[in-house]
N, C-alpha and C positions, 0 to 999 in steps of 0.2 A: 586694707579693707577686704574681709572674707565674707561671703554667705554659704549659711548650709543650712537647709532646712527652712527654706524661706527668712531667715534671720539674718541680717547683714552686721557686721562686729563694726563700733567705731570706736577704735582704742589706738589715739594719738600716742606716738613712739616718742617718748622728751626726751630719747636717747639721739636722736634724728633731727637737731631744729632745724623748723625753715621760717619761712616769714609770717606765716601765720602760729603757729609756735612760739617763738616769738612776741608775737603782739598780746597774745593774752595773757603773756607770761608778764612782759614785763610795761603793758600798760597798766593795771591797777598801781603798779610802785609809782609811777610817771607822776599819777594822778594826785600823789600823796603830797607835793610839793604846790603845788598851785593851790590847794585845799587850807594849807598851813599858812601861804601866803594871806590867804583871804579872811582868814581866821584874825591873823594880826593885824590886819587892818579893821574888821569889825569891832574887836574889842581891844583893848591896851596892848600895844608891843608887849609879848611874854616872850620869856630868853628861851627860844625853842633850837633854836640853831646852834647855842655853844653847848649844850648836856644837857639831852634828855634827862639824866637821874637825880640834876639839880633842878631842872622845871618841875616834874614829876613829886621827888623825893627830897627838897631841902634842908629835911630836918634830918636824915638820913647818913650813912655815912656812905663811901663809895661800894662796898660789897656790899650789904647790907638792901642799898634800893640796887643793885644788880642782881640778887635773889628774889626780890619783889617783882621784878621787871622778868626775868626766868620762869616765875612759878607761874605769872598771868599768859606768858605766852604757853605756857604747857595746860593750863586751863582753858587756854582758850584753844588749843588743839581739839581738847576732848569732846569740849559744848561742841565745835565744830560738826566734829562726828555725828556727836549726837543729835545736832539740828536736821542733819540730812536724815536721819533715821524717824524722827520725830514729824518728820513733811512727809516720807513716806508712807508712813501710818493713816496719813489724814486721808479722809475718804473714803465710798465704799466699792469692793467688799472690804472688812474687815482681813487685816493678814491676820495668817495663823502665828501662833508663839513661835518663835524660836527663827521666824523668816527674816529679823534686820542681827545682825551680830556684829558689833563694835570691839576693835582689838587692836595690836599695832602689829606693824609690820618691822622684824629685826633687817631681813635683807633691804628694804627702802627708808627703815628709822622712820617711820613718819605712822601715827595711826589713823586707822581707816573705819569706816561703816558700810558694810554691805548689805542688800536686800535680795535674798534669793527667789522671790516671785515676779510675776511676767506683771508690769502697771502699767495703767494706760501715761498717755506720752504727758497731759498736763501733771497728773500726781509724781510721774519722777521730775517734771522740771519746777513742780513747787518744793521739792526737798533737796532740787539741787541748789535751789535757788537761796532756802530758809535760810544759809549762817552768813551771807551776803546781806541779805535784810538786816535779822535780828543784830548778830554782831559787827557788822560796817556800817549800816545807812543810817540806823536808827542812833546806835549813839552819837553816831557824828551829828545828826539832827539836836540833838540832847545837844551837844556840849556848845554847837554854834546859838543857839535857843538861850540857853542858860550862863555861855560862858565859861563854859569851865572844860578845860584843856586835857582834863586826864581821861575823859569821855571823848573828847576830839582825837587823840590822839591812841586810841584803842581802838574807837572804829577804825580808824585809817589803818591801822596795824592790819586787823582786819580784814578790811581791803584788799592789803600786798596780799592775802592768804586762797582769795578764792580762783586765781587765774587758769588751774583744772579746771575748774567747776565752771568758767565761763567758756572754755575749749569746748569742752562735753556738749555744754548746752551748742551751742554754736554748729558743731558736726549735725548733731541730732536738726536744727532747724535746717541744715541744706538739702536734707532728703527729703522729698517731697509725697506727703502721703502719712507721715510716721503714724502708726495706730496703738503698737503694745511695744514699751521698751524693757528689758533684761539687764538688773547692773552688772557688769567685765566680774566676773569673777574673783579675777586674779591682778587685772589691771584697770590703770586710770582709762572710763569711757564707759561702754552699753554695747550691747545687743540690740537690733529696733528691724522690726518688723511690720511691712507698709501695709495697708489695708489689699488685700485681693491677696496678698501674697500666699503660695502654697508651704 
């Protein structure tokens, strides 16, 4: 943790785990078991535990729904991004063009959404927030509702997906005061900047 400029950096090192690194990382996956259990107790035993690609995909052949099951997690990389980009936006003032840029990252393989304008602390934590809503809670809502296991089992995918984005939020709530946050430029975290701060 550095400040300069009145700006204090919270950019968790996942190079470095410790115990709270850890817990964000790998409670959403924890979560994904007790969810699936409850699932098949609500509605009819479905064969979730011997292959996904024949729950899933039965009519399918084994490569065939493992490209299916490929493409949705790479789509669902991207909405990812883009959800945070699209929570960003919400609000006023209006950003100017060109302030969110979505792209991937070759040295991390993973792609990203950045916003290079200074937001007040709720607008970046509703966009950290958006792809945890949209694509984890909500279809899981859907699929427990309706029953149908390919929506259950996307949000929860899902789920294992945002455990940065719950790190982030979580630094950001132990500083007390936060007023304007800055997204890491370069890495997973923010900039935040307390109210009085010079």
């Amino acid at each position: 943790m550095t400040e300069q400029g009145g700006w204090r950096e919270l950019a968790p090192d996942l190079g470095k785990l410790n115990g709270t690194t850890l817990f964000f990382m790998l409670v959403p996956v924890l979560v994904v078991i007790p969810i699936l259990a409850i699932y098949n107790l609500v509605w009819e035993p479905t064969i979730v535990w011997d292959s996904i690609t024949k729950t899933l995909f039965p009519e399918l052949s084994l490569w065939r729904s493992s490209l299916c099951i490929l493409a949705a997690i790479i789509c669902n990389a991207v909405a990812h991004e883009a959800l945070h980009g699209f929570g960003w936006r919400i609000g006023k003032p209006p950003l100017p063009k060109g302030s969110i840029k979505i792209g991937f990252s070759w040295k991390n393989l993973t792609p990203y959404c950045h916003c290079n304008q200074t937001l007040s602390t709720a607008r970046y934590l509703i966009g950290s927030l958006m792809p945890l809503i949209v694509l984890g809670l909500l279809p899981v809502v859907v699929g427990f509702t309706l029953g149908q296991l390919h929506w259950t089992i996307f949000g929860l995918f899902s789920i294992t997906t945002v455990g940065g984005d719950l790190l982030v939020i979580y630094e950001i709530m132990r500083v007390e005061g936060v007023d304007e946050v800055r997204d890491h430029p370069t890495r997973l975290g923010c900039l935040v900047r307390t109210k009085g701060s010079v």
